[in-house]
N, C-alpha and C positions, 0 to 999 in steps of 0.2 A: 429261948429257942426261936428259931426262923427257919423256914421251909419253901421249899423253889415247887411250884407247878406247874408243868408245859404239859398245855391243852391240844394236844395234835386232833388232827380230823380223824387220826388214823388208831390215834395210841395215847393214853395218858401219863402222866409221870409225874412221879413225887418224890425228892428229895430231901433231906433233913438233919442234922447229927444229933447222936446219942452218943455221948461220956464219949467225944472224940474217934469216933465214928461215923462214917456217912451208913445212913440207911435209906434204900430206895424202895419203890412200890410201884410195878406198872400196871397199866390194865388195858388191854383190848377194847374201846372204842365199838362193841355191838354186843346185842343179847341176842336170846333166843325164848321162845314160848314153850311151853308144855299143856296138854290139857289138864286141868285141875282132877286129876282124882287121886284118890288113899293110895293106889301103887305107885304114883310118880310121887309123891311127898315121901312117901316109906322112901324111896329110893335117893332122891336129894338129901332126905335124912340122916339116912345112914352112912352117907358118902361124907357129910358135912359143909353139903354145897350149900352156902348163902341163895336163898330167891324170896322173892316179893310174888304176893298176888293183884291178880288184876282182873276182876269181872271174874268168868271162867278159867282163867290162864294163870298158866307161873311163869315166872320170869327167871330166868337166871342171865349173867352178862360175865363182860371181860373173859377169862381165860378158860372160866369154868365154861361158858357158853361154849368155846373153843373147842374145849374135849370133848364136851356131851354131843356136841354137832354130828359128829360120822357114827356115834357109836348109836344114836336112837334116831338118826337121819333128819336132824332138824335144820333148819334152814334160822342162818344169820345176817340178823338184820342190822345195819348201819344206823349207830345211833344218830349220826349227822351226816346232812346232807349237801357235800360241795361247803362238809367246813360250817354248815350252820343247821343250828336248832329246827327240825319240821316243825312249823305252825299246825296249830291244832291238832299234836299227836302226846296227849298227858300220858302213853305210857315209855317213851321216849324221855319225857322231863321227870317219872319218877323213876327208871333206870339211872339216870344222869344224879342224880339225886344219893342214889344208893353208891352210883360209884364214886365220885366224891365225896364221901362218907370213910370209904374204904380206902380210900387214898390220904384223907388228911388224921391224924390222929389227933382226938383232944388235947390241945395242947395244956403247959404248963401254967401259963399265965394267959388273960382272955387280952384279948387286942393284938396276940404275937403278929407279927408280918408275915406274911403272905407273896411272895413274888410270882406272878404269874403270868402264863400269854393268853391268846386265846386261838380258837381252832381257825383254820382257814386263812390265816394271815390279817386278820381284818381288822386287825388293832385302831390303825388311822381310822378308818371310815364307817366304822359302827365301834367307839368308843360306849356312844352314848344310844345303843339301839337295844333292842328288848335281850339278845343274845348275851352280850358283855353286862346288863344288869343282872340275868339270868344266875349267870356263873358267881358274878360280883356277891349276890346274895347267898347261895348255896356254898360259899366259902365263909363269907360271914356267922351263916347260921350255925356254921361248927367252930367260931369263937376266935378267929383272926380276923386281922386286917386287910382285905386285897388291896395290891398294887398290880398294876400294868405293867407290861415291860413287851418288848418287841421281841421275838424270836433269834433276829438276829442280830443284836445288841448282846441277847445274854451268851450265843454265842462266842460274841468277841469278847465277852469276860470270862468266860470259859477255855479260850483257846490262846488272846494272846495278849495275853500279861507279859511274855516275850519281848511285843515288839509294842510296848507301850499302848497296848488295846489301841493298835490304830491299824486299820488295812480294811479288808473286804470281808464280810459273813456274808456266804451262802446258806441259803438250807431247801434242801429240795426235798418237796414234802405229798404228800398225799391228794392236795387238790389246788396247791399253790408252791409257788418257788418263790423265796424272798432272796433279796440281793442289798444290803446295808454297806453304806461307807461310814468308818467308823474312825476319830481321831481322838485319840487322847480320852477313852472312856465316852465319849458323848455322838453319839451317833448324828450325823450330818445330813445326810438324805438315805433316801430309801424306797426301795422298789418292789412291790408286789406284782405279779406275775401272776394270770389268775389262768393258771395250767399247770397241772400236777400229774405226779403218774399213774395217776387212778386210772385214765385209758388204756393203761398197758394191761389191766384187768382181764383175765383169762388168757393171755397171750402168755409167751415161754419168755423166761425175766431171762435178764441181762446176766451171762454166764451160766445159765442151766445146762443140764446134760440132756443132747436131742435125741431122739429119736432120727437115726440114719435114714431111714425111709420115708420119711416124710420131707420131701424136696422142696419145700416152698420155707422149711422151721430151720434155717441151715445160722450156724452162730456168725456168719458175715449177713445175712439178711440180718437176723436180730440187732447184730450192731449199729449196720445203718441204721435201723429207727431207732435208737436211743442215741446215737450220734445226731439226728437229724432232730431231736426231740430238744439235744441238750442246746444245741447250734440259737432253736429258734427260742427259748426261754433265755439266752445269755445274750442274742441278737436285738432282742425287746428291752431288756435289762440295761442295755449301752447304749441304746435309743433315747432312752428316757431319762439316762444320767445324761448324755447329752446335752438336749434340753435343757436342765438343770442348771450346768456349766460348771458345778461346784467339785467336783473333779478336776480341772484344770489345776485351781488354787492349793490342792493336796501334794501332802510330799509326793515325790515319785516311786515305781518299786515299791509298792507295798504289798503285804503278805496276802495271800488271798484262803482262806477255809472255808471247806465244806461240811453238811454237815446233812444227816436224813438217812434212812437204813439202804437205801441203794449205794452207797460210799461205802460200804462195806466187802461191795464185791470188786474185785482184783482187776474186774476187765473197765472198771468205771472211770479211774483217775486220769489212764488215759486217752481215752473217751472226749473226757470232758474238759481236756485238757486243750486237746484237736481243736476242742467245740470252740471253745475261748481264742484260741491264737488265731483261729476264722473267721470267727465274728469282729477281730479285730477292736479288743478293748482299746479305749482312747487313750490312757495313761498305761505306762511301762508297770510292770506286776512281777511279781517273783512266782517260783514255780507254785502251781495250785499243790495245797496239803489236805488231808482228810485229818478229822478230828479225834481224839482221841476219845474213847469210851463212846462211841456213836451216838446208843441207844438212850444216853442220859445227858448227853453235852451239856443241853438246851436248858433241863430242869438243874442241872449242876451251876450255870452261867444264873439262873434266877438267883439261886441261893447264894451266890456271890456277890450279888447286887443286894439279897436282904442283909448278909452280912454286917455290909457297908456301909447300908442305911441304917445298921441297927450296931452301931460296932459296942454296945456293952455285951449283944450275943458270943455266943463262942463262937473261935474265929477259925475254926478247921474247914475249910471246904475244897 
């Protein structure tokens, strides 16, 4: 058995097959507190809500957090912050703990592979920092092997096997945007973007239904700023391939995929389509695609790469 993990800032996800079957497992990226007394345990109880204690408090996290939020007015807290672990918050690293738990299952054999990202894009630049050990261990201690892998890398195994895994992965994600040039399976360079759409936060998303009277929320203002949002994340992105120069040397017209839960809405593709033909990518592109299965690309593209490095696994993915 092998299992893909994509550690979002925003969302987690876990992939895996059983007897030629994929099965998946999300969770929600924040908990919520309870005061500890005999009516809220009766009531988590009874429900069969998973929580953890902590001091005075119960914890509950991921989806269940999510329900119980409006219905007992609790407020949800972000397990991470801009993509990284709070220093000094142990009830944070034992949530984090509980959900990675819940996400990996004991596997069949101890040492299975593990393919994994991590949150915030920060693969390159804290490989080796307390974060990426963090998680490295809390995967371990449930009896795999972690590997690394870039977000949008496993994208482009995820997406295009098509066009011989070689073109553009996007992924535009909760506090970072990655931008991967990817040939022949082996990713070449690669660009982090440390701006996400975490600021659009209480504001009306991209294709909401507005309220009429309210003059200032109208769906052409909204688009300008996700227009103008996407312009300057794909402006910085060709910046800094630039620099690089290793784009030149690439085929030309390569594919380009997107990938992040804002691709989902109808008004985005072209959007950011505008954004890109403005920004004036330096090499010719074929028309931008969104990804199939959104919500799982990422941890789909891992498992395709544990596959591969494990090919006496089964090979459904």
């Amino acid at each position: 058995m092998t299992i893909g993990l994509d550690l979002g800032s925003y969302q987690f996800r876990s992939i895996r097959t059983v007897e030629h079957k994929l099965i998946a497992r999300c969770c929600p990226a924040v908990f919520a507190t309870l005061v500890d007394t005999p009516a809220h345990r009766r009531l988590l109880q009874q429900s069969s809500t998973q929580f953890a204690t902590c001091s005075d408090q119960l914890l509950i996290f991921g989806e269940a957090a999510r329900e119980w939020s409006p219905m007992l007015n609790l407020s949800l807290t972000p397990l991470l912050r801009g993509g990284r672990i709070p220093t000094s918050d142990p009830v944070s690293r034992q949530v984090l703990t509980l959900m990675i738990d819940a996400l990996l299952p004991s596997p069949a054999q101890a040492n299975t592979l593990c393919i994994m990202t991590l949150p915030g894009g920060g693969l390159d630049q804290r490989i080796q920092n307390r974060d990426a050990e963090f998680f490295q261990q809390l995967v371990a201690l449930r009896g795999y092997r972690p590997q690394f892998v870039t977000a949008t890398l496993a994208l482009a195994f995820a997406e295009l096997n098509g066009d011989s895994f070689t073109g553009v992965a996007v992924t535009l994600g909760h506090t970072t945007c990655e931008f991967g040039i990817v040939h022949c399976g082996r990713e070449i360079v690669r660009c982090v973007v440390m701006n996400g759409l975490s600021h659009f936060e209480g504001l009306p998303s991209l294709g909401e239904a507005l309220d009429s009277r309210e003059p200032l929320s109208t769906s052409a203002n909204i688009e300008r700023d996700y227009f103008r949002f996407f312009l300057e994340v794909v402006s910085e992105a060709r910046g800094q391939f630039e620099l690089d120069g290793t784009l030149k040397t690439l085929p030309r017209s390569m594919p380009v995929v997107c990938s992040g839960g804002i691709t989902s809405v109808p008004a985005f593709l072209p959007l950011f389509q505008r954004a890109w033909d403005e920004a004036e990518w330096p090499v010719s592109t074929r028309p931008i695609r969104v990804a199939n299965g959104i919500n799982l690309t990422v941890a789909r593209g891992c498992l395709i790469q544990a596959e591969l490095e494990q090919p006496s696994s089964r090979r459904v993915a």
